[in-house]
C-alpha positions, 0 to 999 in steps of 0.5 A: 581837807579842801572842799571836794565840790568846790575843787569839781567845781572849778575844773568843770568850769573849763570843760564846755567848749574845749569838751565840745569842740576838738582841737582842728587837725589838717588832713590832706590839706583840709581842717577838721574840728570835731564836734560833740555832744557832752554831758557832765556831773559831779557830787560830792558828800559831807562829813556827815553822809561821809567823805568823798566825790564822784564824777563822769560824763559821756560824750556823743560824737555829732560830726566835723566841721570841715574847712576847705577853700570853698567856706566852712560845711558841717559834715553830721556822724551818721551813726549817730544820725541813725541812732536819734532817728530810729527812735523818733520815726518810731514814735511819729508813726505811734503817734500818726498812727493813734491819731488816725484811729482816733479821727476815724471815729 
C-alpha cells in the first residue's frame, strides 16, 4: 500500500501559484487573471492509529488583475474588503478607545 502523506505530499507541491493565481480570461477585449487567497492541509495516520488520510482547503477571493492598454491595475473584491475590515476597525476602536481611558487617569 503506498504512503498516503507522501503521495499528498507530491500533489500539494503543484498547488501554490496555480491555486492563487487563475487562469487569465479576455472579456470585451480586456484580460483578467483571478487572484486568491488559499490555504491547504493534509494528514495522514498510521498503521498503528489506523489507515487513512484527510485533506481540505479554503479559498478567499481577493480580486483581479486587469490588463488593459493603459498597463496592468489590480482591481481588489470588495466584499471581501469589507469582510477584513469590519473586524479590524472594530478592534482599532477597542484599542483607541482603552488607551484614551487609560491616558485620562
Amino acid at each position: 500500500m503506498p504512503n498516503i502523506a507522501l503521495e499528498l505530499g507530491k500533489q500539494a507541491a503543484s498547488f501554490g501559484v496555480k491555486s492563487a493565481y487563475g487562469e487569465p480570461q479576455d472579456v470585451d477585449g480586456v484580460s483578467i487573471t483571478p487572484v486568491a487567497l488559499t490555504v491547504t492541509g493534509f494528514a495522514g495516520g498510521g498503521a498503528e492509529a489506523g489507515e487513512g488520510g484527510t485533506g481540505g482547503g479554503i479559498a478567499i477571493p481577493l480580486g483581479v488583475y486587469v490588463r488593459r492598454e493603459e498597463g496592468l491595475r489590480f482591481e481588489p473584491n470588495i466584499v471581501t474588503l469589507l469582510t477584513v475590515a469590519v473586524p479590524f476597525v472594530w478592534v482599532t476602536g477597542r484599542a483607541l478607545t482603552r488607551i484614551i481611558r487609560a491616558l485620562k487617569k
